[in-house]
N, C-alpha and C positions, 0 to 999 in steps of 0.2 A: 531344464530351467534352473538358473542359478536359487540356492537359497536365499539370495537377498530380496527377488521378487516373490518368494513365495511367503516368506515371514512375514505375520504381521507386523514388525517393525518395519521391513522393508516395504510394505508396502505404502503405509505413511511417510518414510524418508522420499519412496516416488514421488506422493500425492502432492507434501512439501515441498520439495522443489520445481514440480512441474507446475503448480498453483502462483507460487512465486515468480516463477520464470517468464511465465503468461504474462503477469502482471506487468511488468518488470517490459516485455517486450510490445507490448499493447502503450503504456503509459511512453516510452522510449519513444517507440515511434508515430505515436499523436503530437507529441514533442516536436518533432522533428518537422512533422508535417507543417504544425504550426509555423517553425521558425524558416520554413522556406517558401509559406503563402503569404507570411506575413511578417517577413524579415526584420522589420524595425518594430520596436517597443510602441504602443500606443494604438498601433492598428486595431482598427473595431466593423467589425460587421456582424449585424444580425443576422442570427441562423434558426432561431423560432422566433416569430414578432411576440413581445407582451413576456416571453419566458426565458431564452439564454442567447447569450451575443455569444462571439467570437471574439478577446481584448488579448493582444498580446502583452504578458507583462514579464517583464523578470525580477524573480525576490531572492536578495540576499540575506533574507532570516527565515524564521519556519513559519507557522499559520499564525494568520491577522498581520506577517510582516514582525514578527516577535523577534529578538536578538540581532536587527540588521546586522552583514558583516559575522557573523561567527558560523558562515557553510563551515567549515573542518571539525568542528566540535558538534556539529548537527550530522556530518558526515562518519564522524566516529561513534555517536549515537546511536547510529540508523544499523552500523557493523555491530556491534554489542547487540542491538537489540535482538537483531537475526541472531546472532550466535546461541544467545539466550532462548529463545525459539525455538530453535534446532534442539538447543537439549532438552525441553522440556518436549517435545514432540520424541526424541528418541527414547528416552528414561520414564516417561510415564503415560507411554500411547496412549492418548484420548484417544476419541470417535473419529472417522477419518472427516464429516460433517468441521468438526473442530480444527482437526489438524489443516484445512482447509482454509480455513477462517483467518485464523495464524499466518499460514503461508498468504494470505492477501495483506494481510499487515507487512511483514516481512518484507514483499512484493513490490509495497509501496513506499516504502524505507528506503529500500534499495534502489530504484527506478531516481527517487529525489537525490538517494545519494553521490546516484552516477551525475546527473543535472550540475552538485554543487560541483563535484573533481573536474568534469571534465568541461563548463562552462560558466563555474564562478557562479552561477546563481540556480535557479530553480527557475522552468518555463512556465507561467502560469496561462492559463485563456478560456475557461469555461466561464460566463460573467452572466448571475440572475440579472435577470433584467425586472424580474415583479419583486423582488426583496433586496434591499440593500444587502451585498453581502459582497466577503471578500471574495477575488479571484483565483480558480483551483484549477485542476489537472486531472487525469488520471489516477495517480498515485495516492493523491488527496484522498477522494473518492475509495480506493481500495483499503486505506488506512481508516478510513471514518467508518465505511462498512464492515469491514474486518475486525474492529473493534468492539463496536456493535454485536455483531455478528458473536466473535468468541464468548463475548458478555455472557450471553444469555446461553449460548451452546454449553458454557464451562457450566453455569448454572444447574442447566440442566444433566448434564453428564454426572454433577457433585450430589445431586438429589438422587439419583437411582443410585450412585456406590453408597450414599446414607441409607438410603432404605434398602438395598438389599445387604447392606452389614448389619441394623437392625434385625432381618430374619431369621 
Protein backbone atom coordinates (compact mmCIF):
# COMPACT_ATOMS: atom_id res chain seq x y z
CA UNK A 1 0.00 0.00 0.00
CA UNK A 2 1.28 3.36 -0.94
CA UNK A 3 2.02 5.76 1.85
CA UNK A 4 -0.48 8.25 0.84
CA UNK A 5 -3.26 5.88 1.66
CA UNK A 6 -2.01 4.99 4.70
CA UNK A 7 -1.25 8.46 6.31
CA UNK A 8 -3.58 10.08 8.01
CA UNK A 9 -3.13 13.09 5.84
CA UNK A 10 -3.84 10.82 3.04
CA UNK A 11 -6.35 9.60 4.06
CA UNK A 12 -8.44 13.01 4.38
CA UNK A 13 -6.84 14.16 0.98
CA UNK A 14 -8.98 10.74 -0.14
CA UNK A 15 -12.05 11.52 1.89
CA UNK A 16 -11.83 15.26 0.34
CA UNK A 17 -11.91 14.56 -2.81
CA UNK A 18 -14.03 11.67 -3.07
CA UNK A 19 -16.73 13.68 -0.87
CA UNK A 20 -16.38 16.60 -3.32
CA UNK A 21 -16.31 14.60 -6.28
CA UNK A 22 -19.70 12.77 -5.24
CA UNK A 23 -21.09 16.12 -4.86
CA UNK A 24 -19.83 17.67 -7.80
CA UNK A 25 -21.10 14.31 -9.91
CA UNK A 26 -24.65 13.88 -8.30
CA UNK A 27 -25.47 17.91 -8.43
CA UNK A 28 -23.75 17.64 -12.29
CA UNK A 29 -25.86 15.18 -13.39
CA UNK A 30 -29.36 16.19 -11.62
CA UNK A 31 -28.44 19.13 -13.84
CA UNK A 32 -28.52 17.59 -16.58
CA UNK A 33 -31.32 15.58 -16.16
CA UNK A 34 -33.21 18.48 -15.48
CA UNK A 35 -32.11 20.37 -18.58
CA UNK A 36 -33.22 17.42 -20.89
CA UNK A 37 -36.78 16.75 -19.05
CA UNK A 38 -37.19 20.11 -19.16
CA UNK A 39 -35.32 21.88 -21.73
CA UNK A 40 -36.77 25.29 -21.65
CA UNK A 41 -36.71 27.81 -18.56
CA UNK A 42 -40.11 28.07 -16.78
CA UNK A 43 -41.16 24.32 -16.94
CA UNK A 44 -42.95 23.38 -13.62
CA UNK A 45 -44.20 20.07 -12.45
CA UNK A 46 -44.98 18.96 -9.06
CA UNK A 47 -43.01 16.14 -7.73
CA UNK A 48 -44.46 16.09 -3.93
CA UNK A 49 -48.07 18.09 -3.85
CA UNK A 50 -48.08 20.80 -0.83
CA UNK A 51 -43.88 20.42 -0.62
CA UNK A 52 -41.35 20.70 -3.80
CA UNK A 53 -42.12 21.21 -7.65
CA UNK A 54 -39.75 20.66 -10.26
CA UNK A 55 -39.14 24.71 -11.83
CA UNK A 56 -36.47 24.90 -14.35
CA UNK A 57 -34.67 28.18 -13.81
CA UNK A 58 -31.42 29.55 -14.85
CA UNK A 59 -29.40 32.07 -12.58
CA UNK A 60 -26.80 34.29 -13.66
CA UNK A 61 -25.76 35.45 -10.10
CA UNK A 62 -25.32 33.33 -6.69
CA UNK A 63 -28.19 32.79 -3.91
CA UNK A 64 -31.47 34.96 -3.87
CA UNK A 65 -30.18 35.90 -7.73
CA UNK A 66 -27.42 38.25 -6.04
CA UNK A 67 -24.73 39.88 -8.42
CA UNK A 68 -26.73 38.98 -11.84
CA UNK A 69 -24.20 38.65 -14.61
CA UNK A 70 -20.89 38.32 -12.58
CA UNK A 71 -20.70 33.81 -13.22
CA UNK A 72 -16.68 34.43 -13.63
CA UNK A 73 -16.01 36.18 -10.37
CA UNK A 74 -18.52 33.65 -8.71
CA UNK A 75 -16.60 31.20 -10.64
CA UNK A 76 -13.27 32.23 -9.51
CA UNK A 77 -14.64 32.25 -5.91
CA UNK A 78 -15.84 28.84 -5.84
CA UNK A 79 -11.60 27.94 -7.32
CA UNK A 80 -10.14 29.89 -4.27
CA UNK A 81 -12.46 28.71 -2.12
CA UNK A 82 -11.59 24.88 -2.68
CA UNK A 83 -8.04 25.77 -2.97
CA UNK A 84 -8.28 27.21 0.42
CA UNK A 85 -10.10 24.05 1.73
CA UNK A 86 -7.56 21.92 0.45
CA UNK A 87 -5.00 23.47 2.51
CA UNK A 88 -6.65 23.65 5.51
CA UNK A 89 -7.64 19.99 5.30
CA UNK A 90 -3.87 19.17 4.38
CA UNK A 91 -1.99 21.45 7.18
CA UNK A 92 -4.21 21.06 9.87
CA UNK A 93 -6.18 17.45 9.63
CA UNK A 94 -9.29 17.90 11.36
CA UNK A 95 -11.61 14.88 11.96
CA UNK A 96 -12.31 13.09 8.88
CA UNK A 97 -16.44 14.01 10.07
CA UNK A 98 -15.14 17.71 9.28
CA UNK A 99 -12.89 17.10 6.53
CA UNK A 100 -16.10 15.85 4.97
CA UNK A 101 -18.23 18.63 5.56
CA UNK A 102 -15.67 20.78 3.85
CA UNK A 103 -15.28 18.61 0.96
CA UNK A 104 -19.38 18.98 0.43
CA UNK A 105 -18.97 22.71 0.50
CA UNK A 106 -16.06 22.51 -1.92
CA UNK A 107 -18.42 20.05 -3.81
CA UNK A 108 -20.87 22.36 -4.25
CA UNK A 109 -18.58 25.36 -5.30
CA UNK A 110 -17.52 23.39 -7.83
CA UNK A 111 -20.45 21.53 -9.32
CA UNK A 112 -22.05 25.78 -9.65
CA UNK A 113 -18.79 26.49 -10.84
CA UNK A 114 -18.63 24.02 -13.78
CA UNK A 115 -22.84 25.34 -14.39
CA UNK A 116 -21.37 29.04 -14.74
CA UNK A 117 -17.99 28.04 -17.44
CA UNK A 118 -19.65 25.80 -19.16
CA UNK A 119 -23.52 27.14 -19.58
CA UNK A 120 -23.28 30.91 -18.60
CA UNK A 121 -25.63 30.36 -15.72
CA UNK A 122 -26.36 28.03 -12.91
CA UNK A 123 -29.46 25.27 -13.32
CA UNK A 124 -31.61 25.86 -10.60
CA UNK A 125 -35.10 23.39 -10.08
CA UNK A 126 -35.94 22.24 -6.55
CA UNK A 127 -38.96 24.92 -5.85
CA UNK A 128 -40.75 24.71 -1.98
CA UNK A 129 -43.93 24.81 -2.66
CA UNK A 130 -45.24 25.34 1.42
CA UNK A 131 -42.62 28.44 1.84
CA UNK A 132 -41.87 31.11 -0.50
CA UNK A 133 -38.52 30.52 -1.20
CA UNK A 134 -35.73 30.79 -3.84
CA UNK A 135 -34.98 28.05 -6.33
CA UNK A 136 -31.77 25.62 -5.61
CA UNK A 137 -30.17 22.53 -6.87
CA UNK A 138 -27.99 20.09 -5.62
CA UNK A 139 -24.96 22.11 -5.10
CA UNK A 140 -27.01 24.59 -3.04
CA UNK A 141 -28.19 22.06 -0.75
CA UNK A 142 -24.36 20.51 -0.29
CA UNK A 143 -23.10 24.22 0.36
CA UNK A 144 -25.90 25.22 2.92
CA UNK A 145 -25.41 21.73 4.67
CA UNK A 146 -21.81 21.58 4.45
CA UNK A 147 -21.69 24.85 6.13
CA UNK A 148 -23.63 23.99 8.65
CA UNK A 149 -22.35 21.01 9.06
CA UNK A 150 -18.43 22.22 9.32
CA UNK A 151 -20.02 25.02 11.90
CA UNK A 152 -20.61 23.06 14.32
CA UNK A 153 -18.09 20.01 13.64
CA UNK A 154 -15.11 22.85 13.81
CA UNK A 155 -16.84 23.67 17.07
CA UNK A 156 -16.65 20.92 18.31
CA UNK A 157 -13.26 19.41 17.16
CA UNK A 158 -11.87 23.41 18.69
CA UNK A 159 -13.48 22.40 22.26
CA UNK A 160 -11.83 18.92 22.76
CA UNK A 161 -8.17 20.52 21.44
CA UNK A 162 -9.09 23.33 24.32
CA UNK A 163 -9.71 21.06 26.74
CA UNK A 164 -7.41 18.67 26.23
CA UNK A 165 -4.44 21.55 26.15
CA UNK A 166 -6.10 22.62 29.33
CA UNK A 167 -4.97 19.03 30.84
Amino acid sequence: MSPLVTSRRGSRIIIFWLFAGLVVLLDQATKAAVRYVAPSTGFMRVLIPGLIDLVHVENTGAAFSIGEGAGPIFALLALVVACAAFVFVCTQEPPLPLTASIACVVGGGLGNMFDRLMQGSVTDFISTSFIDFPVFNVADIAVTCGIFLSFVLYLMWEGRASEEAGR
